[in-house]
C-alpha positions in Angstrom: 0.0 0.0 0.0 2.8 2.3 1.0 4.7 1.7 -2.0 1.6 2.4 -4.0 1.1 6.0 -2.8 4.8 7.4 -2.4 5.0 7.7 -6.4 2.0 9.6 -6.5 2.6 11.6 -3.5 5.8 12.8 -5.3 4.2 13.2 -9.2 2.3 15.9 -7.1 4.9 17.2 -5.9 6.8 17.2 -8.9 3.7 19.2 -10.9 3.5 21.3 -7.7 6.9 22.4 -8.0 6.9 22.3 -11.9 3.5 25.4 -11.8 5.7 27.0 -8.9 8.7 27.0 -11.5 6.5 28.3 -14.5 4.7 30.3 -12.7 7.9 32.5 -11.6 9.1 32.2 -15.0 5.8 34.1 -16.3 6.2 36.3 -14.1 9.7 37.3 -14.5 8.9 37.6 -17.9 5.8 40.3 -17.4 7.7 42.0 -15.0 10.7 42.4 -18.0 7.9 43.2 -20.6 6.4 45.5 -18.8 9.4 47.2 -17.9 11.0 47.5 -21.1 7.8 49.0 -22.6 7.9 51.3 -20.1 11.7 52.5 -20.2 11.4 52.2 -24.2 8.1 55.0 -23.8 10.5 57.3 -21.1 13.1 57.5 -23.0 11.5 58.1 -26.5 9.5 60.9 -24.6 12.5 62.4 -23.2 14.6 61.8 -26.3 12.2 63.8 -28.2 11.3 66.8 -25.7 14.9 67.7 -24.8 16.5 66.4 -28.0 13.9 68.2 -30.8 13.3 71.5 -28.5 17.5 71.8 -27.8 17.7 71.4 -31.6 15.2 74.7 -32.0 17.2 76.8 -29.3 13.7 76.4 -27.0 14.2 75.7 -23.6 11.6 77.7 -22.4 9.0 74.5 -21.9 11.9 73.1 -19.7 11.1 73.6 -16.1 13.1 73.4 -12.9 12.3 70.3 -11.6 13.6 68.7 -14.9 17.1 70.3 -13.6 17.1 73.4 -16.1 17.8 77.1 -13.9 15.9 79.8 -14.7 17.6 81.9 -17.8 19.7 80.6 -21.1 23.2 79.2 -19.7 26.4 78.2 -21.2 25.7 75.2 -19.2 22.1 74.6 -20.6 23.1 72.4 -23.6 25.0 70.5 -21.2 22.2 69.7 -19.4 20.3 68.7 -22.5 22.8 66.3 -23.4 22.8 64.8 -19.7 19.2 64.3 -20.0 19.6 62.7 -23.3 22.3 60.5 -22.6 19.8 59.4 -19.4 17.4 58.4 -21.5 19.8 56.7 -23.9 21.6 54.7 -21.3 18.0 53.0 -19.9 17.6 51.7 -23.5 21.1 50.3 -23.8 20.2 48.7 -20.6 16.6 47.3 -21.5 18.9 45.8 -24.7 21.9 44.5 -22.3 18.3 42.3 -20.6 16.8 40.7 -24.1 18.1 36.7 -23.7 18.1 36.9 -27.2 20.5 39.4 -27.8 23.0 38.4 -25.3 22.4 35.0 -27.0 22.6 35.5 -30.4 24.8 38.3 -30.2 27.8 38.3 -27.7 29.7 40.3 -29.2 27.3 43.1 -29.4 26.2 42.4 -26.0 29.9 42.8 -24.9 30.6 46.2 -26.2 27.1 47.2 -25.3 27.5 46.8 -21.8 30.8 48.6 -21.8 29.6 51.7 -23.1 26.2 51.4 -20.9 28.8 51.1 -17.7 31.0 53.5 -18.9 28.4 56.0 -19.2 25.5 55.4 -16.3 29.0 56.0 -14.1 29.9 59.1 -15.8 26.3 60.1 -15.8 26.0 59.5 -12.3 29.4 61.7 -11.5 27.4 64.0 -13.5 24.2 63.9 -11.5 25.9 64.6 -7.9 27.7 67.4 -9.4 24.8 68.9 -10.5 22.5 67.7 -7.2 25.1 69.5 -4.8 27.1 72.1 -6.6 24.5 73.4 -9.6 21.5 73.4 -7.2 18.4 71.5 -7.4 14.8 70.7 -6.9 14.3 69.5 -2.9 16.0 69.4 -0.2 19.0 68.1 2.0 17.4 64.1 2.7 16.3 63.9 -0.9 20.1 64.9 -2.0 21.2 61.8 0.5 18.3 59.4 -1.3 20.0 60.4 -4.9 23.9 60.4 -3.8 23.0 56.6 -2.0 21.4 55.6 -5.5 24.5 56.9 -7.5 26.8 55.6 -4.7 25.0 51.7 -5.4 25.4 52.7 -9.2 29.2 52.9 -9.0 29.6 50.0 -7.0 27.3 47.6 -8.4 29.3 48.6 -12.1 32.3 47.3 -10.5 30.9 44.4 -9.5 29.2 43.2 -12.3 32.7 44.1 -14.1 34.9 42.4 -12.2 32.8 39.2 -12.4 32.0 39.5 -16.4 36.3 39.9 -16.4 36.5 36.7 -14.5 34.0 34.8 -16.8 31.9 33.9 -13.8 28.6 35.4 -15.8 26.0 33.7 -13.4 26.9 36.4 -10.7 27.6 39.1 -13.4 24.5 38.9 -14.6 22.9 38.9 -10.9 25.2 42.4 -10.6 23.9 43.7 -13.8 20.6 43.4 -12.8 21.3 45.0 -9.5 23.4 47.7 -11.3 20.2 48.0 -13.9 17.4 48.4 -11.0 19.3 51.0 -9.2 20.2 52.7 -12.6 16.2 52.9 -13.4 15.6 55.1 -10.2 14.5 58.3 -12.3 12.3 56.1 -13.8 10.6 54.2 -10.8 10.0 57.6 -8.7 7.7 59.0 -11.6 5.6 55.5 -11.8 5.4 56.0 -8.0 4.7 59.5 -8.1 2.6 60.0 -10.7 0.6 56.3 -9.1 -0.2 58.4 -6.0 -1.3 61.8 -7.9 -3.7 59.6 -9.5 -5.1 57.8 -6.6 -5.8 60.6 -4.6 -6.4 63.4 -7.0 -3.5 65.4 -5.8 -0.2 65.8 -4.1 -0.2 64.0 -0.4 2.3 63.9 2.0 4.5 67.0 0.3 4.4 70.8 -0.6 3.7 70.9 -4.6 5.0 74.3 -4.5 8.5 73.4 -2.8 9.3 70.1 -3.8 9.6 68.9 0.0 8.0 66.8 2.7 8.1 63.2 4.0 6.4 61.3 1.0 9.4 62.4 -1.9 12.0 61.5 1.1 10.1 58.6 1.1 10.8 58.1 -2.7 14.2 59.5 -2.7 14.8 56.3 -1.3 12.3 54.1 -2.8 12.9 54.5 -5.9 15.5 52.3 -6.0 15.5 50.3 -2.6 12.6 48.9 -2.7 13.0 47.3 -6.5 16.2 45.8 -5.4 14.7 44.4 -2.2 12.1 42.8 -4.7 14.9 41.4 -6.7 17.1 40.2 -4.3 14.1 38.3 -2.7 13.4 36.8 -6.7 17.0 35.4 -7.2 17.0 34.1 -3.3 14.0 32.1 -4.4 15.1 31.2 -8.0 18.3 29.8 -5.9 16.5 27.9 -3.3 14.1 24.8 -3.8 10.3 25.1 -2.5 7.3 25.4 -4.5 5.1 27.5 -1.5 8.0 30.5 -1.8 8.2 30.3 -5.1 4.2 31.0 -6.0 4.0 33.2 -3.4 6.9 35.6 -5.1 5.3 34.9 -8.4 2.0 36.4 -7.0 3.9 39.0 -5.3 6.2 39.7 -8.2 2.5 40.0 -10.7 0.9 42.3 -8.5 3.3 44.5 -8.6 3.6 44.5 -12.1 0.3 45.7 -12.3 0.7 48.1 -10.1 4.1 49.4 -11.8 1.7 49.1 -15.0 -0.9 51.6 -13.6 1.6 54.0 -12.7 3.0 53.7 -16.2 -0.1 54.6 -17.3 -0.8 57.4 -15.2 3.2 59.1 -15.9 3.1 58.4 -19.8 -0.5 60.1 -20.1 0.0 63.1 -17.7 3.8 63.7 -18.9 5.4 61.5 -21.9 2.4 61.7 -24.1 2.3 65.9 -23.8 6.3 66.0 -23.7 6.3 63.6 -27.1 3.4 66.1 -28.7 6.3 69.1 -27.6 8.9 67.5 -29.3 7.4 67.2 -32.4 5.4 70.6 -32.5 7.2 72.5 -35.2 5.4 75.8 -34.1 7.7 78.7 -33.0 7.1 79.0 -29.2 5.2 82.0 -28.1 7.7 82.1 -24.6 11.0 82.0 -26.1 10.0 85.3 -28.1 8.0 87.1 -25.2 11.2 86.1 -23.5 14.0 87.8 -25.4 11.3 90.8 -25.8 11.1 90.9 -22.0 15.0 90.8 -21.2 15.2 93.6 -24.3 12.5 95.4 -24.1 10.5 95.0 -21.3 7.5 93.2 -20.2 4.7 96.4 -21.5 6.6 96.0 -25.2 6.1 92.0 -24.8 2.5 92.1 -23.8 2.0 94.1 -26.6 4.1 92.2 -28.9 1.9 88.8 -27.7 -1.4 90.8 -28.8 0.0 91.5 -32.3 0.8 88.2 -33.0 -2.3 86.7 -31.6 -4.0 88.9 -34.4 -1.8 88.5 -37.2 -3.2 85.2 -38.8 -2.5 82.7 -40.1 0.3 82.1 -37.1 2.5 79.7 -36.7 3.7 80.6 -33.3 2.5 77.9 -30.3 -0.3 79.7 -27.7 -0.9 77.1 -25.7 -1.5 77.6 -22.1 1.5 75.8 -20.9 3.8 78.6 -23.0 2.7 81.7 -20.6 2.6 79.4 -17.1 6.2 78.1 -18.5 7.5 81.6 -19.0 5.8 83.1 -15.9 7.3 80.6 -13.6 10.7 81.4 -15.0 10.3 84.7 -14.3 9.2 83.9 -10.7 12.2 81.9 -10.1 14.3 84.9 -11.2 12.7 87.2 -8.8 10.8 89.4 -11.6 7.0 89.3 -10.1 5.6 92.4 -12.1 6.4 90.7 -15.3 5.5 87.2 -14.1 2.4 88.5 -12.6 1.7 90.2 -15.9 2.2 87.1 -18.1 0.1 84.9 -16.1 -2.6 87.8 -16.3 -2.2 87.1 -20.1 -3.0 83.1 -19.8 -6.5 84.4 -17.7 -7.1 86.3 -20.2 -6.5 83.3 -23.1 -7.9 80.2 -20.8 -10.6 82.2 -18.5 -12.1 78.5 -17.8 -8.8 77.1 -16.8 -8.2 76.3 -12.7 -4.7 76.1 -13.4 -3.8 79.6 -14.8 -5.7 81.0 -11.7 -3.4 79.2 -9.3 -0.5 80.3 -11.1 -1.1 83.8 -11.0 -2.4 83.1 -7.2 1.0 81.6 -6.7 2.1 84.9 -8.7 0.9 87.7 -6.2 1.8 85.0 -2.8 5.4 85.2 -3.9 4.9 89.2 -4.9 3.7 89.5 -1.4 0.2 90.1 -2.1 -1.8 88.1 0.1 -5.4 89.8 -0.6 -5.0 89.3 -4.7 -3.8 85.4 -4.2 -5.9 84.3 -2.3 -8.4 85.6 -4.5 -6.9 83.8 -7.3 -6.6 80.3 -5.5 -10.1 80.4 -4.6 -11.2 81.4 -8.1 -9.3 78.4 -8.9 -10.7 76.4 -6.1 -14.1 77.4 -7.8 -13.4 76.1 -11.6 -11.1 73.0 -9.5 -12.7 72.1 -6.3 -9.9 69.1 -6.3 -6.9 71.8 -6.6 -5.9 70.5 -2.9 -3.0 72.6 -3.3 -5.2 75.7 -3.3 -6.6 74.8 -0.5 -3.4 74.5 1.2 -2.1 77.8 -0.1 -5.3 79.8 1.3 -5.0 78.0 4.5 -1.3 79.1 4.6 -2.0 82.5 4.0 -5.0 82.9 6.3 -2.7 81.9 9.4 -0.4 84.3 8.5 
């Protein structure tokens, strides 16, 4: 009787273990598809927005929390090229991944990988020079979250180096994949960013108008941590035998996919999508000529200048409403409030039904100083938004004052 049951006890096991091993497998393999989709759509979108507008000479749709400083810098195209070589280096690395390439290809895959080394490490010198010397959006723990990231980045290149020197390319590859999550930080804090603005309509847990509070220190460390925690708990379990861990990563490893796939959603409609549609606009940009009319001429000779062309059809120069809150923004950040004032007065005037020009010039007269006018403003927005949270905030600010 004994001897009856024992095989079949262990044919179940065996198919237990064999769905356990599939199951991790598919899986893995959404979690890559996914993934590369995702960093092939980021890096296409920033390709083309900093790529096509550097081309023009229009930085003005840059803003400061893509690292550009107020004002046209020597330094500027520098930046352009740091963001571009970004976006390039998260593709090299989505390539270094494809089985079939390192397969089918070793040679390419070889010389791939060096360059994509060679340049997320110079990228990352790059990025700490320009977190702590150049300035930039945040504050001092978000600064420690990005030098940590670079830090792993450098040392996790090394790594997967030394081990692809020594032709031990089981652990070079576990290295590379470290090297390759860490790398994709950028990339993860907008999925979880833009995931949260979605879900709860709004910013939560930080100050939209500084960049600061607990939720992006949060992220700053995040980003990257907790993808390799995922990881690292993946290859533990692709190591070790057991069927029970390995469905329950599997689950844990899908879920999260579709999670990752919702934020994706949510950062390539509210961001890639409009920067791709930027890229590719071939109309002259209404803010790079109020600009140079402003630093000329002044802002009553640009105001002026904006109504003539307006008039003057057919035009070929680009009105949209983000132009004017671009521009006016700029000019906030350089500590010119009459003329930012004055050019998000313009946008009310072009996009009286928007909620977001009114918060703008809200934010406008708060930073001029005058309290009376902005909150005015934000509740006018408040009125057309009733979900602008960040209005709300801003008018309770001001009222305790």
């Amino acid at each position: 009787m004994s001897t009856a049951v024992l095989p079949k006890t262990s044919a179940v096991r065996w198919e237990i273990s064999a769905v356990a091993d599939k199951s991790l497998k598919a899986a893995a393999r959404f979690w890559f598809a996914v993934t590369v989709l995702g960093q092939l759509a980021f890096g296409f979108a920033v390709a083309s927005f900093y790529g096509l507008t550097a081309l023009r000479g229009d930085y003005h749709g840059w803003t400061i929390t893509n690292g550009h400083m107020p004002g046209i810098t020597p330094r500027t195209p520098a930046v352009a090229m740091h963001l571009i070589g970004a976006a390039l280096v998260m593709l090299a690395g989505a390539v270094q991944l494809v089985p079939g390439v390192r397969n089918r290809f070793p040679a390419f895959h070889r010389w791939n990988g060096r360059i994509y080394m060679l340049t997320a490490v110079m990228l990352s010198g790059a990025g700490i020079y320009m977190t702590w010397s150049r300035g930039s959006v945040g504050d001092i723990p978000q600064h420690l979250g990005s030098t940590l990231n670079l830090i792993l980045i450098w040392v996790f290149a090394a790594l997967a180096l030394r081990y692809a020197l020594a032709r031990d390319f089981a652990t070079h590859r576990r290295w590379a994949l470290r090297m390759f999550i860490v790398l994709s930080g950028s990339w993860f804090i907008r999925i979880m960013l833009f995931l949260t603005l979605f879900i709860f309509k709004g910013p939560i847990g930080f100050d939209p108008t500084t960049f600061t509070g607990p939720y992006l220190t949060f992220l700053s460390f995040a980003d990257y941590l907790l993808p390799l925690l995922i990881l690292e708990l993946y290859l533990r379990t692709q190591a070790r035998p057991g069927a029970l861990r390995r469905m329950a990563i599997a689950g844990t490893l899908f879920v999260l996919t579709l999670v990752m796939a919702a934020g994706l959603f949510a950062v390539t409609m509210a961001i890639w999508v409009p920067q791709v549609k930027a890229g590719f606009d071939p109309r002259t940009s209404i803010s790079e000529t109020l600009s140079k009319t402003i630093d000329s001429s002044g802002i009553d000779a640009a105001v002026k200048q904006y109504y003539q062309l307006k008039a003057a059809p057919p035009s070929n120069y680009n009105f949209d409403e983000t132009e004017l809150n671009n521009l006016g923004y700029q000019l906030l950040n350089r500590k010119k409030f009459k003329e930012a004032i004055r050019v998000f007065q313009l946008n009310v005037e072009s996009y009286p039904k928007s909620a977001n020009v009114y918060d703008s010039l809200g934010e406008g007269y708060m930073d001029e100083g005058d309290k009376p006018l902005a909150i005015a403003n934000y509740e006018k927005s408040l009125e057309l938004n009733p979900k602008n949270y960040g209005a709300v905030k801003m008018i309770q600010k001001m009222k305790a004052q």
